[in-house]
ZAMARGU-4260 file (C-alpha; in steps of 0.2 Angstrom, whole numbers, plus 5000, padded with zeros to 4 digits):
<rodrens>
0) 5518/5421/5453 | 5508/5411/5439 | 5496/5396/5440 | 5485/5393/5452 | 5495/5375/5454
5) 5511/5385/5456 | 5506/5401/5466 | 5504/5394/5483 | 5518/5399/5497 | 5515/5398/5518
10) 5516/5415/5526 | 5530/5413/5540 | 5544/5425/5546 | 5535/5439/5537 | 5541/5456/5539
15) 5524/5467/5532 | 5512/5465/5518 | 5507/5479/5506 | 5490/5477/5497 | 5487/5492/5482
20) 5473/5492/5474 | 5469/5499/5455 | 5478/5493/5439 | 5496/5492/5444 | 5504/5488/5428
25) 5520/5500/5429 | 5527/5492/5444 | 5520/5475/5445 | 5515/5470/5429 | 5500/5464/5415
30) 5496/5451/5433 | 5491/5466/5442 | 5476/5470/5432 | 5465/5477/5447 | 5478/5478/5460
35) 5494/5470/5469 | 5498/5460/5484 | 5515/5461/5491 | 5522/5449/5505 | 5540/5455/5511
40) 5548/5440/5520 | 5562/5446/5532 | 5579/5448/5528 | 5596/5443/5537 | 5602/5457/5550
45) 5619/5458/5559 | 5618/5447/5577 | 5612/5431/5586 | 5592/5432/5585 | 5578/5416/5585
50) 5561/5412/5590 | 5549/5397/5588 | 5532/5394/5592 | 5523/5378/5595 | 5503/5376/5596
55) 5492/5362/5598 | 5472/5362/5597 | 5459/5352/5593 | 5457/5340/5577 | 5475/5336/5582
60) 5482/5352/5577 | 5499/5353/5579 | 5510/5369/5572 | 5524/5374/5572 | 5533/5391/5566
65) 5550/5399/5568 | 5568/5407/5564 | 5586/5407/5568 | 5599/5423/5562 | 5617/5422/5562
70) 5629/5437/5553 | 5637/5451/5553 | 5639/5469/5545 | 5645/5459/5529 | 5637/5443/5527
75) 5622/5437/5537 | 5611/5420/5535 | 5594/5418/5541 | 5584/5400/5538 | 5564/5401/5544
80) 5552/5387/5544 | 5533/5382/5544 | 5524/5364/5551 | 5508/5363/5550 | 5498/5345/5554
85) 5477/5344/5556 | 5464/5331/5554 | 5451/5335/5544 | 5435/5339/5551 | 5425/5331/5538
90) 5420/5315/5541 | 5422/5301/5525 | 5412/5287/5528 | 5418/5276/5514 | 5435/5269/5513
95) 5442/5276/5498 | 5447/5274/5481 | 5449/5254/5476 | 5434/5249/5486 | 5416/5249/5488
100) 5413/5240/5506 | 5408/5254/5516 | 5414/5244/5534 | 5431/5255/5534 | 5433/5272/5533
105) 5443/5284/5525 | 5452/5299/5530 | 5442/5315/5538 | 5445/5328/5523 | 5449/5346/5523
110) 5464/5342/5535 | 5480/5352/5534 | 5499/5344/5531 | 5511/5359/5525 | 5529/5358/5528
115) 5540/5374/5522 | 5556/5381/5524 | 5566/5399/5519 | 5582/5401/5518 | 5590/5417/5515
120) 5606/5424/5512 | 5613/5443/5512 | 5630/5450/5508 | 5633/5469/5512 | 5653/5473/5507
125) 5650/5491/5508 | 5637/5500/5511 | 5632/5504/5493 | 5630/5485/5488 | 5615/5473/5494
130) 5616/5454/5487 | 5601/5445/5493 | 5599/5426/5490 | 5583/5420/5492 | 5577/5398/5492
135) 5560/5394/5497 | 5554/5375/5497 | 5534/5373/5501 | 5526/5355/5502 | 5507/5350/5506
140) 5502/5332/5506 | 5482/5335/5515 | 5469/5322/5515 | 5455/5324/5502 | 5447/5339/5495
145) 5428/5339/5503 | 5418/5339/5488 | 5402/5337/5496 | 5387/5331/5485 | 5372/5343/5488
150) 5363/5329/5479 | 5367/5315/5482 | 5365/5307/5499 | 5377/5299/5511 | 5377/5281/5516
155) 5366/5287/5528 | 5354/5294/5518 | 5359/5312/5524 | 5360/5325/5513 | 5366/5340/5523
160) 5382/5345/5516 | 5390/5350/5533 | 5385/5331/5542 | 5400/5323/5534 | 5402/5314/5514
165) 5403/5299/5505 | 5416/5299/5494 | 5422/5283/5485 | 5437/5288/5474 | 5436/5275/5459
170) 5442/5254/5458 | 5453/5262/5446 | 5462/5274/5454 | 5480/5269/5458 | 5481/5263/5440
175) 5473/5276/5431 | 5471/5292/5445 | 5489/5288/5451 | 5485/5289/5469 | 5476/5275/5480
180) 5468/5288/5491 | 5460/5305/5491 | 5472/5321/5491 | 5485/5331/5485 | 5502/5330/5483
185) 5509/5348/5476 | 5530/5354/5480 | 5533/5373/5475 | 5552/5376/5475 | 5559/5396/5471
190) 5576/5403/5471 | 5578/5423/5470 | 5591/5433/5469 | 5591/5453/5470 | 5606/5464/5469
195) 5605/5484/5475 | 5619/5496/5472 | 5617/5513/5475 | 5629/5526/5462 | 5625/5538/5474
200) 5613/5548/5485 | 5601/5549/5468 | 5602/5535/5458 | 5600/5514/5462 | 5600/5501/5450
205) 5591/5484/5456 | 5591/5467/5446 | 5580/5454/5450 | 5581/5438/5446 | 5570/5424/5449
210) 5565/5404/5446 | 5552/5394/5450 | 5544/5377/5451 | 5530/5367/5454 | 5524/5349/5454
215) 5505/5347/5461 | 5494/5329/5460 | 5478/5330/5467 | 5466/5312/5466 | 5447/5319/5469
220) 5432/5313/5469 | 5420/5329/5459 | 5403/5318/5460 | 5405/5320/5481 | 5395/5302/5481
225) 5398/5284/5484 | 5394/5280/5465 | 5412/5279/5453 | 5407/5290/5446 | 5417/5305/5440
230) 5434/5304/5448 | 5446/5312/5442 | 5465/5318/5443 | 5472/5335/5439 | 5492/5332/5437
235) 5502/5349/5435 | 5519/5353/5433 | 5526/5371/5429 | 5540/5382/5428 | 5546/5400/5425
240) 5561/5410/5426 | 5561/5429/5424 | 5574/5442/5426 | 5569/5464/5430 | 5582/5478/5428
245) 5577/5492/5436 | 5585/5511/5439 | 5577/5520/5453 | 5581/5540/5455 | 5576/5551/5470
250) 5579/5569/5470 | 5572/5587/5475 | 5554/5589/5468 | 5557/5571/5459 | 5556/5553/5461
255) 5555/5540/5447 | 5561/5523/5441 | 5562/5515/5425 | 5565/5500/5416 | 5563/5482/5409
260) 5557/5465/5413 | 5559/5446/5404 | 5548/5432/5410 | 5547/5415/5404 | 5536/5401/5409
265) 5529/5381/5401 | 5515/5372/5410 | 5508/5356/5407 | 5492/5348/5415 | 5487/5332/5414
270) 5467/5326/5419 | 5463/5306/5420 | 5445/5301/5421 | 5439/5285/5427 | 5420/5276/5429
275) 5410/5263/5426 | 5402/5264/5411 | 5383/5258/5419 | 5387/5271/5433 | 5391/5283/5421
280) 5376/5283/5410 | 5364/5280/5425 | 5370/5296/5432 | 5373/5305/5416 | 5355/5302/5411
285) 5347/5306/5427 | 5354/5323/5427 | 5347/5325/5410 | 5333/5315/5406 | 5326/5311/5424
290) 5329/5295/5429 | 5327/5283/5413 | 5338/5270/5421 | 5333/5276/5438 | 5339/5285/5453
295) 5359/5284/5450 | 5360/5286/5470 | 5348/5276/5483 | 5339/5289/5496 | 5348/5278/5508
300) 5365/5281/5497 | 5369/5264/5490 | 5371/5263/5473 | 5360/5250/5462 | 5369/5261/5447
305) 5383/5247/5449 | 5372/5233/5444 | 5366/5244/5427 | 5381/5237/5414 | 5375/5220/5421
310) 5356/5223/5417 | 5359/5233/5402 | 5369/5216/5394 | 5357/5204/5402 | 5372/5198/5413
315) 5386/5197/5401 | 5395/5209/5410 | 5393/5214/5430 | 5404/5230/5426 | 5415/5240/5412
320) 5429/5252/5418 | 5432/5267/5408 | 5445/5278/5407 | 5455/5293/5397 | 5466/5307/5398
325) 5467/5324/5393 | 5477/5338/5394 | 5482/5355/5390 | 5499/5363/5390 | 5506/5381/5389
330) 5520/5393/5384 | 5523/5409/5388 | 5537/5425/5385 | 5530/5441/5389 | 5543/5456/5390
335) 5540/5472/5394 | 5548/5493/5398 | 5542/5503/5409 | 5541/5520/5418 | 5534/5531/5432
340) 5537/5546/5439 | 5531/5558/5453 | 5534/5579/5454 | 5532/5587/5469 | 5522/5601/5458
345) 5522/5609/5476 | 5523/5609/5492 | 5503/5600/5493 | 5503/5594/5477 | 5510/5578/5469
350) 5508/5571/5454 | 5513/5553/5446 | 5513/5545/5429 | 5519/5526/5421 | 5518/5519/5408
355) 5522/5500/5401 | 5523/5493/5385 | 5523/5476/5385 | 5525/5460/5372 | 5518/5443/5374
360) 5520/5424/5364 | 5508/5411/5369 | 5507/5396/5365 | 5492/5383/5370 | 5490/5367/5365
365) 5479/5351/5371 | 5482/5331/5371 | 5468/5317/5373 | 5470/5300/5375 | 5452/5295/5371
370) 5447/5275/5372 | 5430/5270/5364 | 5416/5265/5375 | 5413/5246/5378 | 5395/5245/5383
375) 5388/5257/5366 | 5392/5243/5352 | 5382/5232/5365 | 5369/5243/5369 | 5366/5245/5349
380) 5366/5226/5347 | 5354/5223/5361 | 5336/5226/5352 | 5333/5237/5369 | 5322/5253/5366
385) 5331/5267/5368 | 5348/5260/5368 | 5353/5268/5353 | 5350/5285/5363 | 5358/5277/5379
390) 5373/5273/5368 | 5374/5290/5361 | 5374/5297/5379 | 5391/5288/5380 | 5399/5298/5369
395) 5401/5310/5383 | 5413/5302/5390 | 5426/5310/5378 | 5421/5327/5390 | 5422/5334/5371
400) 5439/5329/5364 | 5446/5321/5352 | 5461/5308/5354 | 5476/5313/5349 | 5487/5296/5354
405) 5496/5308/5367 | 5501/5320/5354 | 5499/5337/5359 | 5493/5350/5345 | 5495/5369/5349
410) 5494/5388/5343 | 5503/5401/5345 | 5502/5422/5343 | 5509/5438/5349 | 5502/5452/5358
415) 5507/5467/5363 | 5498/5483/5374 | 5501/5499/5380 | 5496/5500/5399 | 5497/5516/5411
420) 5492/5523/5428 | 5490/5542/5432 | 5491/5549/5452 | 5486/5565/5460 | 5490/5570/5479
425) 5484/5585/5488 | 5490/5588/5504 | 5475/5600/5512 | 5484/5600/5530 | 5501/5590/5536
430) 5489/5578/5542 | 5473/5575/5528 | 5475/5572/5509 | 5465/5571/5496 | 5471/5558/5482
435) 5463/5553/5465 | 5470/5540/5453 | 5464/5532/5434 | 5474/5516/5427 | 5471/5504/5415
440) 5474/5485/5417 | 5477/5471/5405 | 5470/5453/5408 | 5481/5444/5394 | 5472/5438/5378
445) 5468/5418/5382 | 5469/5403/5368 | 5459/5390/5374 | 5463/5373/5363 | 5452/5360/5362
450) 5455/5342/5349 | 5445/5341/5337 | 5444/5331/5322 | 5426/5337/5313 | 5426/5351/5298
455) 5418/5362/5289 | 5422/5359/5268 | 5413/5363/5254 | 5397/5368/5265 | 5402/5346/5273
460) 5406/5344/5288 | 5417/5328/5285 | 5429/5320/5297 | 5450/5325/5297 | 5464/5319/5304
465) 5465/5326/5323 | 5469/5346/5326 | 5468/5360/5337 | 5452/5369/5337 | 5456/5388/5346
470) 5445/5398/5351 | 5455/5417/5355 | 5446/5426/5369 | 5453/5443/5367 | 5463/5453/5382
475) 5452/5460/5395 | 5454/5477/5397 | 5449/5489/5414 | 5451/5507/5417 | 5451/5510/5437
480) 5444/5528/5444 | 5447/5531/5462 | 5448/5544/5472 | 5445/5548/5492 | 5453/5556/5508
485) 5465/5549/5521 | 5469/5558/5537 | 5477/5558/5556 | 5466/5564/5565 | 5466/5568/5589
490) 5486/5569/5586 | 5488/5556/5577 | 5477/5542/5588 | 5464/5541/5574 | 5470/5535/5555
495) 5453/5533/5543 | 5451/5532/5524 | 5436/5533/5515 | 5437/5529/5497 | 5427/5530/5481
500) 5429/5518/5462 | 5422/5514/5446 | 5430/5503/5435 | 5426/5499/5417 | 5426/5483/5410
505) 5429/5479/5392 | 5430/5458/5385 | 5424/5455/5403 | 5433/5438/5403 | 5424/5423/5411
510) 5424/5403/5414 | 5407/5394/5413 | 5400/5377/5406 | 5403/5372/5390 | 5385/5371/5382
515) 5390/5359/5368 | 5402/5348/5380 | 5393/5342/5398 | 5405/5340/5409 | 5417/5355/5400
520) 5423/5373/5406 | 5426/5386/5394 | 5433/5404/5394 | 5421/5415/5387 | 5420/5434/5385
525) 5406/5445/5389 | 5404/5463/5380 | 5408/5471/5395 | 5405/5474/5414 | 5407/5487/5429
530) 5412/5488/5446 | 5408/5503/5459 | 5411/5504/5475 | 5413/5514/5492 | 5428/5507/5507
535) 5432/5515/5524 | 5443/5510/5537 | 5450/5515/5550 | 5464/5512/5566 | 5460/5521/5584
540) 5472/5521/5599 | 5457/5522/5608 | 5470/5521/5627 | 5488/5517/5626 | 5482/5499/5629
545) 5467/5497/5619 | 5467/5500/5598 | 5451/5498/5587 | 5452/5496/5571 | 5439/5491/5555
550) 5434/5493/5537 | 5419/5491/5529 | 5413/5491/5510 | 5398/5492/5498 | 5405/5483/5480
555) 5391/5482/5467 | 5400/5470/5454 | 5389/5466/5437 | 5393/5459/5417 | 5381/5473/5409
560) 5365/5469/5406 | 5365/5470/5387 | 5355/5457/5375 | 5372/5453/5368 | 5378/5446/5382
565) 5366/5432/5385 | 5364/5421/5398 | 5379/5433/5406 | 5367/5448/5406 | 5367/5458/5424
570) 5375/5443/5434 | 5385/5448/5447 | 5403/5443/5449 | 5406/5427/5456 | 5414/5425/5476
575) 5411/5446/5477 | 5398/5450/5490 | 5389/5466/5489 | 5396/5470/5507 | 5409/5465/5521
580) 5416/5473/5534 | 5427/5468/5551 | 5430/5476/5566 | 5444/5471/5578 | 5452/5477/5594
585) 5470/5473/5603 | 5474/5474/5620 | 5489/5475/5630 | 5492/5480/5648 | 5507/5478/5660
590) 5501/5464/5675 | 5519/5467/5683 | 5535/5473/5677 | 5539/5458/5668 | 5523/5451/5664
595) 5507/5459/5654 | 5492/5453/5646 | 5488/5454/5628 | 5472/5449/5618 | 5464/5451/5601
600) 5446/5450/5595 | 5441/5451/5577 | 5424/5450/5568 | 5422/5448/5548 | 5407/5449/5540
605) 5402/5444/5522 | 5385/5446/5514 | 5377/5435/5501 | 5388/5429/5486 | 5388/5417/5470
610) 5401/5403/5467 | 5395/5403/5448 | 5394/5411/5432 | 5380/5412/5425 | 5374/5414/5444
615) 5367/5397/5450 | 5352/5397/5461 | 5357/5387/5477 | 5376/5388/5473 | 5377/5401/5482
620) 5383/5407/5501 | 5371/5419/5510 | 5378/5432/5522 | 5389/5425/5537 | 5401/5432/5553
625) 5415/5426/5560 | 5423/5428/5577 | 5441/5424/5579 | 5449/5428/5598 | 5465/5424/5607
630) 5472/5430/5624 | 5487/5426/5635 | 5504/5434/5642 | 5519/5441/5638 | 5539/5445/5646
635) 5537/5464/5643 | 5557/5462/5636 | 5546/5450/5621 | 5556/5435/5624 | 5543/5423/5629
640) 5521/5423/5626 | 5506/5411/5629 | 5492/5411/5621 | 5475/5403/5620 | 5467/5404/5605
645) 5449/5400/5595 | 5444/5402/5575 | 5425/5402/5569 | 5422/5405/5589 | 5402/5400/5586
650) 5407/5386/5575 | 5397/5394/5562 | 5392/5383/5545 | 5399/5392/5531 | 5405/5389/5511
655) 5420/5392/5502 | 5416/5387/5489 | 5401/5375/5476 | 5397/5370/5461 | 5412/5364/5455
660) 5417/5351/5443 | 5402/5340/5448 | 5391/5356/5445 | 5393/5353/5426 | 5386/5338/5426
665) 5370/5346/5436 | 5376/5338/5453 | 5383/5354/5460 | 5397/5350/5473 | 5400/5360/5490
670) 5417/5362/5501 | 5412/5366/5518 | 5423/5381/5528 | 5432/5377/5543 | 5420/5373/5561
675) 5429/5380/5577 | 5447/5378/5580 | 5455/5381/5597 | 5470/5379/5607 | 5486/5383/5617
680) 5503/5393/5607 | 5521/5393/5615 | 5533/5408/5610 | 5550/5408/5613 | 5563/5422/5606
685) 5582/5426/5610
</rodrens>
């Protein structure tokens, strides 16, 4: 998957999930740079099978998740679906885009609305032939990102990020946001289809062949106060199609598979921008100057920035809307071959190697469609002083680009790389191995393009007809170390890991603000950085009824601290937490012969970490647990279960994430983590 827009999928009717971790290049690709996660949905089987479940909680939670299977040994058909409803639990007291009377009130943010659907199609003539045809349709249409100012106060003067927000969307925003509320609107759509023949009892031949959609709008509101002020859309539609052919072989002392991969995709992403042009340079200036114009938010979150425009023109004009958009789009064909295989060396001893070479063409390119500001020519004809710097702080509002009419103006170039991975196995005992692995990953080369119209001749810098300034952050390159033990342990009722890594970062890539564009993020590279770490975990059938099981981990994530890499020197990864850990427990037991109990309790902890980079004082999460629990029956024969069910048992106060888009213009943003959920599911299966 590709695109953050495009990579979202629910997880229903799953049949397991493999998480590996290290470059994993050979198998899955330049996108598994530091490791791979792997969700196998479950296929059509001969036989009449079904189950749904319904839940309903708090917040007006209602879910819903379920399958039916018909087929036989030839053909089979399988279709699953996922319903999911909640109300927000962010309170909005202001009505929404299109108006500033705060009487109404919009929706609660953070809500859930996800609609998804599989279906699935298999067809088995004999038994060395497997056809399986895969569609998948995924729609979420929630209330309002909570972008919650940790600046600016609410209506009620409150400034406590988890009491609820004031977000006013902009007077603009069905004509220029395209939406007249707060939310997104994003539909994934992907069709696969995998054919398996087996020659024989050593060789296999797979082809894989895949495409996929997406079309995501999301209206938001990134200054999280009542003021118009930045509101913005971010409008993305994407596509890609690729096709793998791969030989598997499996005999004595050898396993290996080999072969070769196309994938194609094009993107497009369009962001409007709308204010008010007082609004704008009230809050603007504020941030940087301290309050020339004064406080751009009152303390009891009104906002006098709305009557700026009128003061600034002595009453010529109560208010100037201002709007743009820009855009970036992108074009990608990467192919690539590949190898690996693994020798049974002996009896204990294993050993695996793969390689892939692999070929890149991007294209990037950017679009603006800039309109001049209104209020500048008036502020410099005004005799004010100051309003020739006031006026200059206006020109931010191009965000840094240049207008293009719409056209867009793009780069291209080709890459290409050599990636590998290298495995050894030790078998002390049937039951315990030693394992130790090295790989290096690939983070692909990035062009970012900007419009720019401003250069360099002659030792002048004179003006030019509109182009595409690129800058080329080169490919980030990792080599993984790990290596550990893993064993079975009291006849197999104890299963623990413990595991040691290093990996070595070269063109350590990065997004941070753009210092000569407020309001901008750019990819940047940084010389280099490291990541160490120990894991553990472990699964014990502590008693036929009750299992334990946990994981903990110490993850000491820095850019290196070298003079060269400035402002980047010695921050920590952003969102990585030195430590986390869980610890869960399950629980059945028989009441009678057709009823037993079952129950599940699990504990996450994560420790202090950094939404930002460079690391921002105060956009940040300090260390929190959570406590997730459910209990209920079962039919010992699995054909019915209650349950009772509570998330974020404590109803603790956490962060997923801050900074954000209003963090660029130095009123960082917050997005408050979910408070308690509980409630009641039904499970039914045939």
């Amino acid at each position: 998957m590709s695109r953050s827009r495009g990579s979202y999928f629910d997880l229903f009717d799953i049949e397991r999930v493999e998480v590996v971790k290290g470059p994993q290049s050979t198998l899955f690709g330049t996108a598994a740079a530091i490791g791979a996660i792997s969700v196998i949905t479950n296929k059509p089987e001969p036989g009449i099978s079904g189950e749904a479940s319904f839940s309903y909680g708090n917040l007006d939670l209602i879910e819903s998740q379920g399958f039916i299977n018909v087929g036989n040994d030839i053909i089979a058909g399988r279709f699953a679906y996922s319903v999911k409803q909640r109300d927000g639990f962010i309170a909005n007291d202001f009505p929404g885009p299109g108006s500033l009377d705060p009487s109404e009130f919009g929706d609660a943010l953070n809500g859930q609305d996800v609609l998804a659907f599989r279906a699935s199609l298999r067809f088995t003539p004999n038994e060395d032939l497997t056809v399986d045809l895969i569609g998948s349709f995924d729609q979420q249409k929630p209330p309002g990102t909570a972008f919650v100012s940790g600046t600016f106060p609410g209506l009620d003067g409150d400034t406590n990020i988890f009491n609820g927000a004031t977000l006013s969307g902009s007077p603009q925003s069905e004509e220029i946001l395209g939406g007249t509320e707060l939310g997104l609107d994003r539909e994934v759509f992907d069709i696969n289809l995998t054919i398996a023949y087996d020659f024989n009892e050593q060789w296999k031949l797979t082809t894989i062949t895949n495409y996929r959609e997406f079309d995501s709008v999301e209206v938001f509101d990134a200054d999280g106060s009542a003021a118009p002020y930045l509101e913005f859309t971010e409008d993305s539609v994407g596509d890609q199609w690729s096709q793998e052919v791969r030989l598997n072989y499996e005999g004595e002392g050898l396993a290996a598979f080999f072969g070769g991969s196309y994938f194609h995709e094009d993107g497009t992403q369009r962001i409007p921008f709308a204010t008010e042009e007082g609004v704008f340079l009230t809050c603007f200036t504020d941030a940087l100057f301290g309050s020339p114009l004064g406080s751009c938010v009152a303390p009891d979150g009104s906002v006098p920035a709305l009557n700026t425009t009128s003061l600034l023109t002595g009453g010529f004009l109560s208010a100037i809307p201002y709007s743009q958009v820009t855009g970036n789009t992108g074009s990608f064909d990467i192919w690539s071959l590949y190898g690996d295989a693994t020798v049974n060396v002996t009896d204990r001893l294993e050993v695996s190697l793969g390689m892939r070479y692999v070929n890149e063409s991007r294209t990037s390119g950017a679009f603006a469609e800039i309109t001049d500001s209104q209020l500048a020519p008036i502020l410099l004809d005004s005799g004010v002083p100051g309003a020739a710097d006031l006026a200059g702080a206006l020109s931010f509002l191009s965000l840094g680009e240049v207008n293009t009419n719409g056209e867009v103006l793009d780069v291209s170039q080709d890459y290409s790389d050599w990636l590998l991975r290298a495995n050894v196995l030790y078998r002390l005992t049937d039951d315990i191995s030693f394992y130790a692995t090295a790989g290096r990953g690939r983070r692909s080369d990035v062009i970012d393009v900007m419009t720019a119209n401003m250069r360099e001749i002659n030792g002048n810098t004179v003006t030019v007809p509109p182009f595409a300034d690129a800058t080329f952050i080169p490919a980030e390159i990792i080599w993984n170390y790990e290596g550990g033990i893993k064993g079975n342990f009291f006849d197999n009722r104890l299963f623990a890991t413990v595991g040691i890594f290093y990996q070595d970062y070269e063109n350590f890539q990065v997004t941070i603000p753009d210092p000569d564009n407020v309001g901008m993020f750019i990819p940047s590279s940084a010389s280099g950085a490291t990541n160490w770490g120990v894991e553990t975990d472990f699964s014990a059938q502590v008693t036929e009824e009750f299992q334990l099981f946990g994981n903990a981990a110490y993850i000491d994530a820095e850019i290196n601290d070298d003079p060269q890499n400035g402002n980047l020197a010695g921050q920590r990864f952003r969102l990585q937490p030195r430590w986390a850990a869980a610890l869960g427990a399950l629980y059945e037991q028989d009441l009678t012969d057709d009823v037993a109990v079952i129950g599940s309790l699990t504990w996450t902890f994560e420790g202090q970490k950094f939404f930002e980079q460079p690391n921002v004082a105060g956009v940040e999460e300090d260390s929190y647990s959570l406590v997730n629990a459910r209990l209920g029956l079962k039919d010992t024969d699995d054909g019915w279960q209650v349950e009772a069910f509570v998330n974020n048992m404590f109803d603790k106060e956490y962060l997923i994430d801050g900074g954000n888009t209003g963090g660029l213009f130095g009123r960082p943003t917050f997005i408050p983590g979910a408070p308690r959920i509980y409630g009641i599911e039904l499970t039914g299966r045939f």
